[in-house]
N, C-alpha and C positions, 0 to 999 in steps of 0.2 A: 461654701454657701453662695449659692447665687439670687437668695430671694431679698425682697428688702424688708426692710424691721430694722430695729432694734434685737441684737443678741448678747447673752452674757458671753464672754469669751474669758478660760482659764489664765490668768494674767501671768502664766509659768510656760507659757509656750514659745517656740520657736519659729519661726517664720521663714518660709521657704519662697522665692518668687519665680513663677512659670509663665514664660512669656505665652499669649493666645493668637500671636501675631504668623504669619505665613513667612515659609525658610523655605529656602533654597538648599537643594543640595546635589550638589556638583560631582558623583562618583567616578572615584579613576576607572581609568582605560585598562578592562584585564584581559586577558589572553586566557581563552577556555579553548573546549573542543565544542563543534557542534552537534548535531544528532549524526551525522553523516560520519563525524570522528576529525571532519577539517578545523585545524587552529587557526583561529580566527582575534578580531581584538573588538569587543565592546563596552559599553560606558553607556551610563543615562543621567539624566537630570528629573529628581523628582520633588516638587512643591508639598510641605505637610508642616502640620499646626498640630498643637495638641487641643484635642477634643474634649480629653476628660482628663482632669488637673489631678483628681484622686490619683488613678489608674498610674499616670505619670510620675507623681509621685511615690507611691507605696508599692507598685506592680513589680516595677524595674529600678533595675540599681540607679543606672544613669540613660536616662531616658535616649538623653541625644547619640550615644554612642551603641544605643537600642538601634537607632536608627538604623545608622551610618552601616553598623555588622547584618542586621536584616536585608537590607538594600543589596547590600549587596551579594547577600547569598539568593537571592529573588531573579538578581541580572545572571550570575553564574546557573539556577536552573532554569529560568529562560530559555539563556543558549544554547542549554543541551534539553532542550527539548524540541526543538524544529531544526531544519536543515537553513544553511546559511542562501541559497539558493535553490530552485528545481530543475536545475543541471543533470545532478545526479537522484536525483528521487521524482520523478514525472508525475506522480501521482500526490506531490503533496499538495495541500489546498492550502498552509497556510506557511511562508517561509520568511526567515528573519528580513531578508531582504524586499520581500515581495510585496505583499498589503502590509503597510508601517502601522495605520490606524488600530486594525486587528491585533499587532503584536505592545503596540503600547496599552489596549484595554486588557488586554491578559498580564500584563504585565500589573497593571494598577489595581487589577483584582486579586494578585497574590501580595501585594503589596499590603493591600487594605484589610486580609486576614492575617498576614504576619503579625501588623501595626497594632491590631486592635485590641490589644492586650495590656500594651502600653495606653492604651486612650488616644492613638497617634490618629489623624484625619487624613489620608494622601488623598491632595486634592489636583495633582496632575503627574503623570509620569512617565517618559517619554525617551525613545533610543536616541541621544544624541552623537554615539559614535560608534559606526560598524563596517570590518574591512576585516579582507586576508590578512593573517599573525605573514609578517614579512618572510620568512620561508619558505612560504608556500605562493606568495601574491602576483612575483612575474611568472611561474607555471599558470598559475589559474587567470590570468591578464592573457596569456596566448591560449588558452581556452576558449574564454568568451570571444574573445578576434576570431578564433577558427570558424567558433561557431556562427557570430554575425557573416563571415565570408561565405560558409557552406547556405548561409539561409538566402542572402545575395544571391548568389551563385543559382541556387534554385528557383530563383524567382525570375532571372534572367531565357532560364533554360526555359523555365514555361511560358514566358513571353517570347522566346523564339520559334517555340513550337507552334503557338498558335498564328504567328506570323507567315510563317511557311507555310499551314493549310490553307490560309487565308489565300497565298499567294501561289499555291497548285490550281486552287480553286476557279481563283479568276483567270487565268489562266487558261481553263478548261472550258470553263462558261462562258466566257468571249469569244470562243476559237480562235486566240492569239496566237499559238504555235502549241503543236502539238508533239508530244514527248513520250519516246517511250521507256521501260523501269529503267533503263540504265541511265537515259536522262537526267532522270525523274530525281533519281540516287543521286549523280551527281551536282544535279539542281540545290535538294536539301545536304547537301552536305559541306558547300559553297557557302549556302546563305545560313546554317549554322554555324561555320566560323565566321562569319561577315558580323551577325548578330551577337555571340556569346565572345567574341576577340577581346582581351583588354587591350590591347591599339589597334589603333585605326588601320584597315586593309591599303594595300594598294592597288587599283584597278589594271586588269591587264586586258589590250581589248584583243579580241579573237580578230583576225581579219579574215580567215577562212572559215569551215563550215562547223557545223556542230561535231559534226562526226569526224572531221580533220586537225 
């Protein structure tokens, strides 16, 4: 009863106390598979108060341990419902790692229908830990390196290329010297290794002719 008055109350009753106060709760770190099949390890933290004292009491045996076992089957399908990153799935739009906002409100809206049964209110709830299951983590560490190198790498290459046209170009349009394909060839092929080298070239100066 939350209205005010004056009520009779059965003086044969027992009295139960439901805190209405906000808990924390701090889920271990499990080891699942992702959507992709990678073992991986996650954990979350999620804030919830009881809402409806009935519910709480008479719904569920023990509320707080309602919790604790729904939570955590909410985080286990979760993570096997999106891939841990789009590595391997290019076309996913939403991945454990990727938009956090997005997987913490799906996360709190399956939460809010497990809970609601109990009277539970989840009032925030949030991935606070997610990483490769340690078997898999230095393979997939020299993964993402490869990958950040190959994307370097290409970005270098197209800033070389457009470097060299830039530098036929002027070249041409000035009437600085004039080259013919085999020149030309070994012109861009010079200043692609000049440009794309991870060290520094050493200059060699030609004292004879082009063609010597």
């Amino acid at each position: 009863m939350k209205d005010n008055g004056l009520f009779f109350v059965n003086p044969l009753f027992s009295a139960t106390r439901i805190s209405l106060r906000s808990e924390n709760l701090q889920g271990q770190t499990l080891k699942v598979n992702d959507k992709i099949g990678n073992p991986i390890e996650i954990g979350a933290v999620i804030v919830w108060k009881v809402g409806n004292t009935y519910k709480a009491a008479y719904d569920v045996e023990r509320y707080g341990d309602y919790v604790r076992v729904q939570s955590e089957a909410a985080v286990r399908h979760l993570a096997g419902s999106f891939a841990y990153d789009d590595f391997e799935d290019d076309q996913a739009e939403i991945t454990l790692r990727g938009v956090g906002l997005d997987v913490n409100h799906i996360l709190e809206n399956e939460l809010t229908e497990r809970l609601s049964k109990a009277g539970i209110v989840v009032e925030e709830a949030r991935i606070s830990h997610l990483a490769y299951a340690s078997e898999i983590a230095g393979a997939m560490l020299q993964r993402q390196q490869a990958s950040a190198i190959v994307a370097a790498r290409a970005k270098i290459v197209e800033g070389a290329v457009g470097m060299v046209d830039m530098a036929l170009k002027r070249l041409s349009e000035e009437n600085i010297v004039e080259l013919d394909d085999e020149r030309k060839a070994a012109m861009v092929s010079n200043l692609m290794v000049v440009l794309c080298g991870e060290r520094s070239v050493q200059p060699i100066v030609n004292v004879r002719t082009l063609y010597n």
